[in-house]
C-alpha positions, 0 to 999 in steps of 0.5 A: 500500500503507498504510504502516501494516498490521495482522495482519502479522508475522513468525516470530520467528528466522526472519522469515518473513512472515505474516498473523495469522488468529486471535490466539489459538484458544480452546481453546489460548490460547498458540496462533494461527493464520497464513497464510504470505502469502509462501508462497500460490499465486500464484492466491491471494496477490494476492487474499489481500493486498488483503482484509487491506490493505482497508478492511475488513480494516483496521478489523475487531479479528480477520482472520478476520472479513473472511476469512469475508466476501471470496471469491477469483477463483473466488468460493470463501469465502477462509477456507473455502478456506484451512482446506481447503487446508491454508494456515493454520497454527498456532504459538505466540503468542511465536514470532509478532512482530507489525509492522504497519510497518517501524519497529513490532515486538511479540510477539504475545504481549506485544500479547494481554496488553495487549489483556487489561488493556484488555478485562479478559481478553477479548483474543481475540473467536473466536466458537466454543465449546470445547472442540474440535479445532482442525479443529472451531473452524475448521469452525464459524466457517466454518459461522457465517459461511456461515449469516450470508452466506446470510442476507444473500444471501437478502434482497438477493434478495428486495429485488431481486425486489421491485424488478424486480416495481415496474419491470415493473408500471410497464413493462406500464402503459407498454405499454398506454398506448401500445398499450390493445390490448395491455391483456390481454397486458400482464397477470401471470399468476396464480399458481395458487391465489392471487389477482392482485396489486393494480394488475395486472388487465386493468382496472387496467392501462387505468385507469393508462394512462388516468390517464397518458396525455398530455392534449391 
């Protein structure tokens, strides 16, 4: 565990445990919003602490952001999953005490105003407009992250889709280098309506095979 760790704190008077999810809401500024980290389900809280010890975690200005990002053990989005299951909470910026170690502890509040004198007033970094509902800032921060994500998911897809193209291209002139009688069963069918794509006709395959096969 690092010994120095950001977005925890504690409740002030009681010292209950929690991790800061959004510093301040937007349309409420003297508001946060936290996880109880204590009081998560044990199917979550394991999982919830590694994201917020991570790296990842560690490095980003705001814990929602690395939220959006990580899944659970179920593979559903941990912020997504938080706001529909009634786990993140809102209180009041004084009443959280912020301490990332054992021998740090400052007011969030004291902390937000600091951030304001370094930013210029831009202390908070919540993408979502106001003014909303505290259910509709979430949702849409849920949705922004959602949006990101798949269109991330779908470029990976397609560069994996191009990759296992090339790898069964080089697989099919293998084949007929082996065996040139299997030249027309090697080929790619052809999509309907298009034509074949380059390099992978009857007579290119054969022309490759030829070009590859060992000299004697």
């Amino acid at each position: 565990m690092p010994s120095f760790i950001k977005h925890t704190g504690v409740q002030t008077g009681t010292n209950t445990r929690l991790c800061v999810v959004f510093m301040q809401l937007p349309d409420d500024k003297t508001h946060a919003l936290v996880v109880y980290s204590d009081s998560l389900p044990d199917k979550y809280h394991d999982d919830f602490m590694s994201a917020v010890e991570s790296k990842e975690g560690q490095a980003a200005k705001e814990l929602y952001e690395v939220l959006s990002r990580k899944v659970f053990w179920n593979g559903n989005v941990m912020l997504d999953s938080l706001h529909k299951e009634g786990m993140l909470k809102k209180l009041p910026t004084d009443s959280i005490t912020m301490t990332p170690n054992s021998a740090t502890s400052i007011p969030l509040s004291d902390l937000l105003k600091q951030m304001e004198k370094i930013t210029g007033g831009e202390a908070g970094n919540t993408p979502v407009k106001p003014p909303q509902s505290l259910s509709e800032n979430i949702t849409e921060q849920i949705d922004m992250a959602a949006e990101g994500d798949k269109k991330q998911i779908a470029q990976n897809l397609l560069v994996q889709a191009v990759m296992l193209e090339e790898e069964a291209e080089r697989k099919r002139a293998e084949a007929v280098k082996y065996d040139p009688s299997l030249t027309e069963k090697a080929e790619k069918p052809a999509k309907k309506g298009r034509g074949r794509p380059a390099g992978t006709t009857a007579k290119a395959m054969a022309a490759r095979a030829k070009a590859t096969a060992p000299t004697e």
